[in-house]
C-alpha positions as CSV (number, residue, x, y, z in Angstrom):
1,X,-106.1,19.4,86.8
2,X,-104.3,16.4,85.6
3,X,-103.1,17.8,82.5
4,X,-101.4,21.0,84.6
5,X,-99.6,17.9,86.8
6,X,-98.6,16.0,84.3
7,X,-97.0,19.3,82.2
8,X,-95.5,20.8,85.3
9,X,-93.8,16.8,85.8
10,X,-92.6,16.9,82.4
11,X,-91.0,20.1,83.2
12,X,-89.4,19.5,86.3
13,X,-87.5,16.3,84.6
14,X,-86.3,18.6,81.9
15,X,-85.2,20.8,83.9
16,X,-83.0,17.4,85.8
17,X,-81.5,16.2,82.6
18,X,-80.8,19.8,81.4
19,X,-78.7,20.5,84.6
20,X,-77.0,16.7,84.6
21,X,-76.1,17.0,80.6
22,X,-74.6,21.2,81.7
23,X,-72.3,19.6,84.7
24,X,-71.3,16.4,82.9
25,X,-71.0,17.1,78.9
26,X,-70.4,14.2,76.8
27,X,-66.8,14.1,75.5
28,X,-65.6,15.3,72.4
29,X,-64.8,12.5,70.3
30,X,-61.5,12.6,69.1
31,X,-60.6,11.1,65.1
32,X,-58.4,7.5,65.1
33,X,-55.1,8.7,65.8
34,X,-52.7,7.8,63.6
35,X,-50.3,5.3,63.8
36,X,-47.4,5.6,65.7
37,X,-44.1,6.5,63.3
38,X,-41.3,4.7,64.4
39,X,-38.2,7.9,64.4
40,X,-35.5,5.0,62.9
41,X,-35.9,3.9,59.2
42,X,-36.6,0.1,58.2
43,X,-32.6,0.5,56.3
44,X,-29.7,2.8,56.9
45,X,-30.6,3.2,52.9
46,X,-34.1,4.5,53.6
47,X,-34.7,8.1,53.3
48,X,-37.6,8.0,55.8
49,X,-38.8,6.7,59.2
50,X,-40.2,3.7,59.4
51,X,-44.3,4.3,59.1
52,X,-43.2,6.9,56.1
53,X,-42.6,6.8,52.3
54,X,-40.8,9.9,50.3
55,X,-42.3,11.4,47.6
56,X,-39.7,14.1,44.8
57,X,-40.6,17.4,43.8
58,X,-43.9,17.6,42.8
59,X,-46.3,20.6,41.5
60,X,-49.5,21.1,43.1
61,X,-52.6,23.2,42.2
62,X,-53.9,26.7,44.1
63,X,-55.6,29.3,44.0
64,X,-54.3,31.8,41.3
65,X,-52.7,34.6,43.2
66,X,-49.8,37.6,42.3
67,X,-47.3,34.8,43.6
68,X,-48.6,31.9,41.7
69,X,-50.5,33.5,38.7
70,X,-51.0,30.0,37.0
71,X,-52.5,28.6,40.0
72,X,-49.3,26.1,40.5
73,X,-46.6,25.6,43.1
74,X,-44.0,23.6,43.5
75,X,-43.6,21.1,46.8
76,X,-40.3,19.6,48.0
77,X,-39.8,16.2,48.0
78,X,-40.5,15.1,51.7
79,X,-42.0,11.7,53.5
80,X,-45.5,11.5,54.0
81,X,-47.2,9.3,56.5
82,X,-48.4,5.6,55.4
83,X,-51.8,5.1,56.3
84,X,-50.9,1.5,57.5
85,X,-48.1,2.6,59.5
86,X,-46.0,-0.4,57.9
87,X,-43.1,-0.1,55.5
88,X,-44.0,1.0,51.9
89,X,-41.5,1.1,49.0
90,X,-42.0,3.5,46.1
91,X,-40.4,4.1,43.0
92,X,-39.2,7.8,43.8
93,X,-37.3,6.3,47.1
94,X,-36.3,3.2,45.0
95,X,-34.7,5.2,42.9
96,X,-32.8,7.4,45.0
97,X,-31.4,4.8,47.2
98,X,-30.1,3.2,44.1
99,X,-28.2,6.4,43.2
100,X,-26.6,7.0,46.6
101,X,-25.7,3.6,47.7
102,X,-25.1,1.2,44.8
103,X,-21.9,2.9,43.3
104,X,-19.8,0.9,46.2
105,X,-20.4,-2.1,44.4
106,X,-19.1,-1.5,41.0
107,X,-15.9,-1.9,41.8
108,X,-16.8,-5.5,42.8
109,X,-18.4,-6.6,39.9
110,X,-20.0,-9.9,39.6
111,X,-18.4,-13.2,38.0
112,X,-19.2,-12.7,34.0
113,X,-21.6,-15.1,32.1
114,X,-19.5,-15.7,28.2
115,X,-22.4,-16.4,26.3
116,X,-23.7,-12.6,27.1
117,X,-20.6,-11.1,25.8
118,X,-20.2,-8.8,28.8
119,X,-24.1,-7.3,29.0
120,X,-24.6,-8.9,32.0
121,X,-22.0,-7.1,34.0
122,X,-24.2,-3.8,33.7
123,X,-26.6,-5.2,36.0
124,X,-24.3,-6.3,38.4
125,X,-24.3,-3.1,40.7
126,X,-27.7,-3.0,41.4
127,X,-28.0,-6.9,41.7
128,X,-25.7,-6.9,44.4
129,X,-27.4,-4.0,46.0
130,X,-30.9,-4.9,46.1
131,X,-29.6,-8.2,47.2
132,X,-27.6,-6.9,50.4
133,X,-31.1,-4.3,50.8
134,X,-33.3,-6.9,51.4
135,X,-30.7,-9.8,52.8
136,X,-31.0,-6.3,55.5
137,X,-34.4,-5.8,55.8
138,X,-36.2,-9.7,56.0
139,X,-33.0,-11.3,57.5
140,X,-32.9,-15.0,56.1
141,X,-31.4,-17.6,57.9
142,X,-29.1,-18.2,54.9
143,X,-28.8,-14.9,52.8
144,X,-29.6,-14.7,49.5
145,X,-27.0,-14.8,47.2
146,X,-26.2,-12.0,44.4
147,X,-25.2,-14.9,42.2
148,X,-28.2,-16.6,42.4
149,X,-30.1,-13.6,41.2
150,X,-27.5,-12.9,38.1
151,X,-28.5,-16.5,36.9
152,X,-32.2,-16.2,37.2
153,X,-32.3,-13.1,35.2
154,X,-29.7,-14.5,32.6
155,X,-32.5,-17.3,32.2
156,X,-35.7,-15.2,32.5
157,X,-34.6,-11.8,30.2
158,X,-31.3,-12.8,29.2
159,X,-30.4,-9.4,30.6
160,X,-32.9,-7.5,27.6
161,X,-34.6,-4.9,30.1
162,X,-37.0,-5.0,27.3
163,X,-38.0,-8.5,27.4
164,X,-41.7,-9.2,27.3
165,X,-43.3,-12.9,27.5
166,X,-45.6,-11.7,24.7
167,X,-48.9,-12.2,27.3
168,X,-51.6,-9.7,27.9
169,X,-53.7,-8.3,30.7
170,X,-52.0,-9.3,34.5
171,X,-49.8,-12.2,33.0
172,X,-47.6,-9.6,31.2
173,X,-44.2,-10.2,32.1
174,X,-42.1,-7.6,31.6
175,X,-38.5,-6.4,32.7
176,X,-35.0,-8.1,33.8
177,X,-37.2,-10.1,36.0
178,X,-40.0,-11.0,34.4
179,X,-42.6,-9.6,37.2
180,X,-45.6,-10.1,35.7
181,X,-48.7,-7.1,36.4
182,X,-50.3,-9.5,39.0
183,X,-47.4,-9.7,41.0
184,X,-47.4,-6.0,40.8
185,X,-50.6,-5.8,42.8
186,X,-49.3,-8.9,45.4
187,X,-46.4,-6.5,45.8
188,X,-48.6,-3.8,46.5
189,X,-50.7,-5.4,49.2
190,X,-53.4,-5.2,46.8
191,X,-54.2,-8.9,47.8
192,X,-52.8,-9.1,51.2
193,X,-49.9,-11.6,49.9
194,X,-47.2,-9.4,52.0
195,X,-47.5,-8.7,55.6
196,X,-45.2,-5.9,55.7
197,X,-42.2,-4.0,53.0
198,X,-44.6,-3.6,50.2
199,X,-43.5,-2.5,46.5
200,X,-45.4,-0.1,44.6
201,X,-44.4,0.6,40.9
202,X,-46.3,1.3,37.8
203,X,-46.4,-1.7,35.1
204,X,-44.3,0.2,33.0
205,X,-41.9,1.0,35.9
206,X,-41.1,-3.0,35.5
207,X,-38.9,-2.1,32.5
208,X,-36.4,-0.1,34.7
209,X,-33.8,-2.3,35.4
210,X,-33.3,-0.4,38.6
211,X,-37.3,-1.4,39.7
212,X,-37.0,-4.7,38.3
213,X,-34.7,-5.8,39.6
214,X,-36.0,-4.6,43.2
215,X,-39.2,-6.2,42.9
216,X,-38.1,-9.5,41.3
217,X,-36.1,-10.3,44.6
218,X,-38.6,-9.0,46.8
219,X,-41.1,-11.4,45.1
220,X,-37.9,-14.4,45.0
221,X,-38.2,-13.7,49.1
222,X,-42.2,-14.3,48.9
223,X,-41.5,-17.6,46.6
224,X,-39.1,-18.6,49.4
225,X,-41.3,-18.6,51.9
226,X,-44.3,-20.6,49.3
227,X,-41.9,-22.8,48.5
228,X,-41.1,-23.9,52.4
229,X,-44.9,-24.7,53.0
230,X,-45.5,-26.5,50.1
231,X,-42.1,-28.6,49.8
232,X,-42.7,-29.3,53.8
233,X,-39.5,-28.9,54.3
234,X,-36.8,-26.1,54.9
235,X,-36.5,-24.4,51.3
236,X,-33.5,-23.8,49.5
237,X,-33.3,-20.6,47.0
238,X,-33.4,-22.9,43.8
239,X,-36.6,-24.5,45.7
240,X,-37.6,-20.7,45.7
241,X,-36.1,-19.8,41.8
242,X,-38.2,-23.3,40.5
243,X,-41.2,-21.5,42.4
244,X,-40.7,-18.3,40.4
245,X,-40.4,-20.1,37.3
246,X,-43.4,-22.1,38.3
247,X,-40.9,-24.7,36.7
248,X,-40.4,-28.3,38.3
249,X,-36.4,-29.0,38.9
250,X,-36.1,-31.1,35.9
251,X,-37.4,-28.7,33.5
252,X,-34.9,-27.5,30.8
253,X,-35.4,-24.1,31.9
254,X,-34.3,-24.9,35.3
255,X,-31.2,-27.2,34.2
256,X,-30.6,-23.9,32.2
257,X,-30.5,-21.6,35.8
258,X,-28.5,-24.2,37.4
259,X,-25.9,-24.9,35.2
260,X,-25.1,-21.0,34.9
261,X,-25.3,-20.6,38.6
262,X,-22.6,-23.4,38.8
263,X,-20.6,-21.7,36.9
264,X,-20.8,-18.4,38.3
265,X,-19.9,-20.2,41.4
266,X,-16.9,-21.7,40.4
């Protein structure tokens, strides 16, 4: 008798939840959205929104098929989200903004260093470029100046693109700029150095001028802003140039940067 109670109470309260779960289903839960793309890019330069990154012409892999018999096809270059939702720099777009916007500049060229019997003036267009890019984007109280960059490449590469510093493994320093492997990955957020316009290149992308020279004044800006916490005082950029070098101010090398920056100056 007990056991038919008990069964027909066990029952009755499934029969309760049954109807309570039927007129009030638990919601659908819906992925992370993602985040928000902001419509207007981080530069007049930039090719994509704010949020995005542009990727060229690239093949990718189907099914074979009458229309694509080898199984390939070929996308359009277009901007893809960042997962982040912050600004990402890529080669591809580096690249591109280089070849649309820098050609204003060589008509301006650059005051010339004599002892590199006019090499140095190649660079000049895309010194002043990258320069006025990311004076643009991270807005320093006193903007960097082109000048200062032309004399911290004559001292680190001597303006050979090829220039190594004869290290291995993430010390290699390679490029106009030096940018060693390790501050590849800083650039890259790999170590949450940055907290927003990242750079992402290849090592051996460092031997483009074009990227090298991109990156190297990104990472003079990160230098800067070392160089302010550690000096405890308002940096200048030769605080932030001795902080690249990792070279104190009355180091030959730095003498060296100095004295060409004067004259470049004059």
């Amino acid at each position: 008798m007990l056991s038919k109670l008990f069964r027909r109470l066990v029952e009755f309260l499934i029969k309760i939840y049954r109807r309570k779960t039927k007129d009030n289903p638990s919601p659908t839960p819906t992925p992370n959205p993602k985040p928000p793309v902001d419509p207007k890019p981080v530069h007049p330069w930039r090719i994509c929104p704010l949020g995005e990154y542009w990727r060229n012409l690239h093949p990718r892999h189907v099914t074979p098929s009458k229309k694509h018999p080898d199984g390939i096809t070929t996308v359009k270059g277009h901007c893809v989200t960042n997962p982040s939702g912050k600004d990402q720099l890529y080669s591809e777009e580096m690249q591109l903004i280089a070849e649309k916007n820098f050609g204003q500049f060589k008509l301006i060229p650059l005051p010339e260093i004599p002892e590199f019997q006019k090499k140095d003036l190649v660079y000049d267009h895309i010194i002043q470029g990258w320069t006025q890019y990311w004076n643009d984007v991270l807005k320093p109280q006193e903007p960097l100046d082109p000048c200062l960059v032309k004399a911290l490449i004559a001292t680190e590469s001597g303006f050979n693109s090829n220039a190594w510093n004869k290290k291995h493994g993430r010390q290699r320093a390679r490029g106009l700029t030096q940018v060693t492997d390790q501050t590849l990955r800083y650039l890259s957020d790999d170590y949450h150095e940055l907290k927003d316009h990242f750079l992402h290149l290849k090592e051996d992308e460092t031997l483009d001028p074009n990227f090298s020279i991109c990156a190297g004044i990104r990472w003079l800006f990160r230098k800067k802003e070392i160089a302010n916490s550690k000096i405890g005082r308002k940096a200048s950029w030769i605080d932030a140039v001795g902080e690249y070098k990792h070279y104190k101010m009355d180091d030959p090398n730095m003498q060296k940067f100095i004295e060409i920056y004067k004259e470049l100056k004059i």
